[in-house]
C-alpha positions as CSV (number, residue, x, y, z in Angstrom):
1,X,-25.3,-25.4,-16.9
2,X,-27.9,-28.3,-15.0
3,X,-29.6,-31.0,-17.2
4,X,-32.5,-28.6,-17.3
5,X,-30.9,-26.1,-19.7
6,X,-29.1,-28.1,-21.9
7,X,-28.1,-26.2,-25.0
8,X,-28.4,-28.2,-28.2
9,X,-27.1,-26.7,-31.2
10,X,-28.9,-27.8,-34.8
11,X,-29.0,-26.5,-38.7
12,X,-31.6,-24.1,-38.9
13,X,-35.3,-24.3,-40.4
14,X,-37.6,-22.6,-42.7
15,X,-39.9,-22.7,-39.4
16,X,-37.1,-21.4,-36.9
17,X,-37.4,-18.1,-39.1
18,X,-39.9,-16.8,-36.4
19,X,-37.9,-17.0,-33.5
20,X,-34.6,-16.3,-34.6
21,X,-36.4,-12.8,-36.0
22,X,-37.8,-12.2,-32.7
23,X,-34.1,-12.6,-31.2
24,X,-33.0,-10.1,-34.3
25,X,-35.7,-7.2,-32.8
26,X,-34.8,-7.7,-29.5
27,X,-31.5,-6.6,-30.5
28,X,-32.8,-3.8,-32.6
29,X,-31.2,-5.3,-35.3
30,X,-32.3,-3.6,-39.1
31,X,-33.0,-7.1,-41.0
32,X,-36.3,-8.8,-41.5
33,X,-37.7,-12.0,-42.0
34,X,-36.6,-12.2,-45.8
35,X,-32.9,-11.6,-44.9
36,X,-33.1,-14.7,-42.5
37,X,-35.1,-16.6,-45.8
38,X,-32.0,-15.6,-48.1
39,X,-29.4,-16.4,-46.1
40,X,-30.5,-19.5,-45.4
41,X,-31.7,-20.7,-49.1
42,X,-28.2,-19.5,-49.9
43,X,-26.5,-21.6,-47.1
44,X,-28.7,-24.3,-46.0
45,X,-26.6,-26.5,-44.2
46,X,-25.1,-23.6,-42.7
47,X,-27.2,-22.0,-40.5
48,X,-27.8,-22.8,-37.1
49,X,-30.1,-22.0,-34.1
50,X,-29.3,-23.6,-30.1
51,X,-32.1,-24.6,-28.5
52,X,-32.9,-24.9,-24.7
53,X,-35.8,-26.1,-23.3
54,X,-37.3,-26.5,-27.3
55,X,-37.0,-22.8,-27.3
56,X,-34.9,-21.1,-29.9
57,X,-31.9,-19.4,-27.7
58,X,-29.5,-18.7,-30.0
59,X,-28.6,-18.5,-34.0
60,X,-25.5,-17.5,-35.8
61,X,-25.6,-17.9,-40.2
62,X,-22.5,-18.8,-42.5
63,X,-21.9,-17.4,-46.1
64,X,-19.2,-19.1,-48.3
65,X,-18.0,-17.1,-50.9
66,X,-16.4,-20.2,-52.9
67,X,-13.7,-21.7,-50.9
68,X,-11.8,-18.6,-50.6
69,X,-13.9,-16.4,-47.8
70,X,-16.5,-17.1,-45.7
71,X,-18.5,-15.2,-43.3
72,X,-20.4,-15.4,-40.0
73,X,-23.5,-13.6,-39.3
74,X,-26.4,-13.4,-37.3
75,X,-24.8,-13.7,-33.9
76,X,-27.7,-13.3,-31.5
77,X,-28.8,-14.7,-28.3
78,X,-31.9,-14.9,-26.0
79,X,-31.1,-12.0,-23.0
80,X,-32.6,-13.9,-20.8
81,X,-29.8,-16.6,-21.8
82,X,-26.3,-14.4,-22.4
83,X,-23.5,-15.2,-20.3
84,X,-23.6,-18.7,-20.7
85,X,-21.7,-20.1,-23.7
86,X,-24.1,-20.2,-26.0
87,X,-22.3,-17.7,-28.1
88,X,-19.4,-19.8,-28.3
89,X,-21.5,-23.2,-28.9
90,X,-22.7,-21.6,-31.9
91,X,-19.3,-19.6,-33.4
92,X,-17.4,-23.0,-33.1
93,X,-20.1,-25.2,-35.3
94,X,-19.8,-22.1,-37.6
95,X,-16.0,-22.2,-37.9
96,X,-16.0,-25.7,-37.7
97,X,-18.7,-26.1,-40.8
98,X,-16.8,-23.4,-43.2
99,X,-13.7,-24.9,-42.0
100,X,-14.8,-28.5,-43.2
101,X,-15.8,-26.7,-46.5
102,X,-12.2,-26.2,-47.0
103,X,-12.2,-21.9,-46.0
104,X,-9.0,-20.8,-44.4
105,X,-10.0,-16.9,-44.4
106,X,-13.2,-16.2,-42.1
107,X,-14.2,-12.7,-41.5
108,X,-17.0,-11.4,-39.7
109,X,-18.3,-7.7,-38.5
110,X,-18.6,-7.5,-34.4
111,X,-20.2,-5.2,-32.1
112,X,-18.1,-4.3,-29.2
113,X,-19.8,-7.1,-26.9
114,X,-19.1,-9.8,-29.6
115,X,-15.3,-8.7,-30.1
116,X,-15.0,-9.9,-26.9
117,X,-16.0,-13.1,-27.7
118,X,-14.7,-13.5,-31.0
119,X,-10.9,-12.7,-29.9
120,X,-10.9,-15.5,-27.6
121,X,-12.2,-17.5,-30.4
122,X,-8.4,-16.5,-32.4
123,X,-10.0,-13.6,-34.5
124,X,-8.3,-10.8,-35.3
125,X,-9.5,-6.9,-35.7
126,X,-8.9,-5.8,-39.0
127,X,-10.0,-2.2,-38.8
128,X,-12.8,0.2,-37.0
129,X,-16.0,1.5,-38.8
130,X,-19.4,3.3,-38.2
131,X,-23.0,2.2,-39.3
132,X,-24.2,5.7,-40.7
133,X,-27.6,7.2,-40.8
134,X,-29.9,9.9,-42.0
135,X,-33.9,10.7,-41.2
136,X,-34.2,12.2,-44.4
137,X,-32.5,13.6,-46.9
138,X,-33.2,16.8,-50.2
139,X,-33.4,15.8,-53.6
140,X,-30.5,16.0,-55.2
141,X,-30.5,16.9,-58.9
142,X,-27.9,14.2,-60.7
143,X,-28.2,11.8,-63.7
144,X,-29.4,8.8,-62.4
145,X,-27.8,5.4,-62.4
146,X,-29.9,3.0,-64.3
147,X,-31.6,-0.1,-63.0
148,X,-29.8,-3.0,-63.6
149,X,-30.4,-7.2,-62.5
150,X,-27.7,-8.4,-60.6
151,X,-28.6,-12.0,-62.4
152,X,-27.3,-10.0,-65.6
153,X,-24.4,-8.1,-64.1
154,X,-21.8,-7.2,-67.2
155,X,-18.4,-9.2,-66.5
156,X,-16.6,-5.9,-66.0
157,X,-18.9,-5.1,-63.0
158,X,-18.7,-8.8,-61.3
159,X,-14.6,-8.5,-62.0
160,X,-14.9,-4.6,-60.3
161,X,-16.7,-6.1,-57.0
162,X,-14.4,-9.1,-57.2
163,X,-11.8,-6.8,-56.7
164,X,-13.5,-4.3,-54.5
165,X,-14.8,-7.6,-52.1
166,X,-11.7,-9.5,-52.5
167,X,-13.4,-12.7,-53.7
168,X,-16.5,-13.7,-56.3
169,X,-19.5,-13.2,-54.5
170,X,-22.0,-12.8,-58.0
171,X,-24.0,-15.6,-56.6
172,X,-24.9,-14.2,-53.4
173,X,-25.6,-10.9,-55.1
174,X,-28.0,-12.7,-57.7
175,X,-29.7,-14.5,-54.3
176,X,-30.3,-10.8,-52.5
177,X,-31.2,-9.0,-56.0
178,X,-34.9,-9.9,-55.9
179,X,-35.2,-8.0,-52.2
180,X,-33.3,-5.1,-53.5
181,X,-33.3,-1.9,-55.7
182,X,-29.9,-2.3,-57.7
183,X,-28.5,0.5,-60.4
184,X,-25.6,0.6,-61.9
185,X,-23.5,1.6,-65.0
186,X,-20.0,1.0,-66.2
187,X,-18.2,2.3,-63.6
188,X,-19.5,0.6,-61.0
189,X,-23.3,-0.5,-59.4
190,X,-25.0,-0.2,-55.9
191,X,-28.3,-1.8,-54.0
192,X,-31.1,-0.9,-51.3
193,X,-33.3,-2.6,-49.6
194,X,-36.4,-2.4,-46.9
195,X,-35.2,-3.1,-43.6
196,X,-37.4,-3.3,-40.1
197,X,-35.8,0.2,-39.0
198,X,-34.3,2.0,-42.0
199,X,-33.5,1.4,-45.8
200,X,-29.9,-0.3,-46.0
201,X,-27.6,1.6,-48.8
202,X,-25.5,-1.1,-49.8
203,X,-23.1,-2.8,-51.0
204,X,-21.5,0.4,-52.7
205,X,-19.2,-0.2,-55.7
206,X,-17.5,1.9,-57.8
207,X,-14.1,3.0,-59.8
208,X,-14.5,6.5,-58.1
209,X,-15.6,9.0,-55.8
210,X,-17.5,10.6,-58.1
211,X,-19.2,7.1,-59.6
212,X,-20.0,6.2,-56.1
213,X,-21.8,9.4,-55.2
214,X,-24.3,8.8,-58.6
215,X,-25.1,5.3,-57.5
216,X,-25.4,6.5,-53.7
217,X,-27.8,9.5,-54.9
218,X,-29.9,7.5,-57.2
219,X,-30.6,5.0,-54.5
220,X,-30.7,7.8,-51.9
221,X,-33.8,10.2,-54.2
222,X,-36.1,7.1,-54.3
223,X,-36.0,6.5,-50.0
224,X,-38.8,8.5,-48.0
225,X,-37.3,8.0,-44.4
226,X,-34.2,6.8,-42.5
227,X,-31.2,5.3,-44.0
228,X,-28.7,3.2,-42.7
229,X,-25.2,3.1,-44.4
230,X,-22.4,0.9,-43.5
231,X,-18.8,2.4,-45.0
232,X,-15.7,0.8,-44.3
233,X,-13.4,2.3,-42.0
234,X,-10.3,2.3,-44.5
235,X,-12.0,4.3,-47.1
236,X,-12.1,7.9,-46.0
237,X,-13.7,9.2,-49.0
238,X,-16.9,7.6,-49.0
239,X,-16.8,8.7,-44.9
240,X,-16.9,12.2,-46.5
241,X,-19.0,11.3,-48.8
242,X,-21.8,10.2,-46.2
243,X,-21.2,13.3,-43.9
244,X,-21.4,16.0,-46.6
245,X,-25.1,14.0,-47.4
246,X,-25.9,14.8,-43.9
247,X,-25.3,11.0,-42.7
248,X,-24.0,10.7,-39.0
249,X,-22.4,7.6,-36.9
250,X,-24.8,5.8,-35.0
251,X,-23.1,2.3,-34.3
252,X,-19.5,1.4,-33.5
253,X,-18.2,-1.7,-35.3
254,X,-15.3,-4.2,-36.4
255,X,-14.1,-5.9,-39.2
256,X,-12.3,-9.2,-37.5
257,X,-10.5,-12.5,-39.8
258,X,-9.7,-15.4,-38.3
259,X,-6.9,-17.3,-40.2
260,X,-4.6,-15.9,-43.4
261,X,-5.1,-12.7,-44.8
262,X,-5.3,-14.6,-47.7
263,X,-8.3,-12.7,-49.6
264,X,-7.6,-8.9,-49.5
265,X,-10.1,-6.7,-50.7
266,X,-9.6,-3.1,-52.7
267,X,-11.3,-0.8,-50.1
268,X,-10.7,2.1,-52.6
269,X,-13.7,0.4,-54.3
270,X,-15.7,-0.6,-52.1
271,X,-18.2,2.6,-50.7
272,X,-20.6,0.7,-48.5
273,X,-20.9,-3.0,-47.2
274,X,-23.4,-5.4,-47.9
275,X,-24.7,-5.0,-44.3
276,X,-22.6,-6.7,-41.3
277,X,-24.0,-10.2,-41.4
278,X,-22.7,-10.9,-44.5
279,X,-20.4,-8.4,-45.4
């Protein structure tokens, strides 16, 4: 790369939100500008953007769930400026800062372009899933969940999605609440939220099938249009679940770790990701 298109790689800035959502549509990526605004009040230092020519080019966002898991999201660059190493620039600051934070256990979701990168990087695949999705949907008849605050979550339900998830994540969840619809009851709780393309249905948890699908169905009777649904690959019953509702896969994915399995979630319990760039 000549002197000219030097890449520099910095934190991130309220004011980089712009850009970096710009690199998000060109993707045709589902977020908007208030999932950039969460992640990065929830991870200031640990977000990042490269720059070229003062132009944004590139940004990747990290999520430390304590010092037991963190996450890399947000992986995008400029088209014009792919093939370059600007990908890698940013996923080694990443691994680098969560690594400094004392995180052994990274994980990530990649699409089949970024596996590539990330398994030179050491990560590991983990297992296969689909992004699921539905124009529109019936009614369904069912006793709805109720509305609940995830800043008031019941202790059962923050030790059910500790389980589910593998690690505490409470404080992220009270971070995306205020962006969200969120019902739940004692067996388990779920969340929705506006994206640029479709409504995101997720995370998903619950104690059962049955659970899930009243969560999932209350969330699903209040959405107008598209849907997008992100299940993980090892549970086959919320798969089912989301094709008997009329949901079909649109997007090939993969859960990847780099370092010790050392945080293992309950996949039983867990019916529908957060959405891939922070799990």
């Amino acid at each position: 790369m000549t002197g000219s298109q030097q890449i520099t790689v910095r934190q991130m800035q309220a004011d980089d939100i712009s850009a970096a959502d710009s690199l998000r549509e060109a993707a045709g990526w589902n977020q908007r500008q208030t999932d950039w605004l969460t992640a990065l009040a929830y991870q200031p230092d640990g977000c990042f953007v490269a720059v070229c020519r003062g132009q944004i080019a590139g940004t990747v966002t990290t999520t430390s769930y304590g010092t037991e898991l963190g996450w890399i999201g947000m992986m995008l660059v400029a088209p014009s400026l792919q093939r370059r190493g600007i990908a890698t620039q940013l996923m080694e600051t990443a691994i680098e800062y969560l690594q400094e934070l004392g995180i052994e256990c990274i994980r990530l979701d990649a699409t089949p372009t970024g596996r590539i990168v990330y398994e030179r990087l050491g990560f590991q695949s983990e297992w296969d899933f689909h992004r699921w999705e539905r124009s529109h949907g019936p009614q369904v008849t069912i006793e709805p969940a109720p509305t609940v605050s995830m800043d008031t979550l019941s202790a059962e339900l923050v030790q059910l999605d500790r389980d589910a998830f593998g690690t505490n994540r409470s404080a992220w969840l009270k971070a995306a609440g205020p962006h969200s619809r969120c019902v739940g009851f004692e067996q388990g709780f779920g969340m929705s939220r506006t994206g640029s393309r479709a409504t995101y249905l997720g995370p998903v948890v619950a104690e059962s099938t049955d659970a899930a699908r009243r969560i999932a169905v209350t969330l699903l009777n209040d959405i107008a249009g598209p849907v997008f649904w992100d299940i993980p690959g090892p549970n086959i019953a919320a798969t089912r679940m989301a094709q008997t509702m009329g949901f079909l896969p649109v997007r090939d994915l993969t859960r990847m770790r780099l370092g010790p399995e050392s945080v293992q979630p309950d996949y039983s319990r867990l019916y529908g990701l957060y959405d891939p760039g922070m799990g």
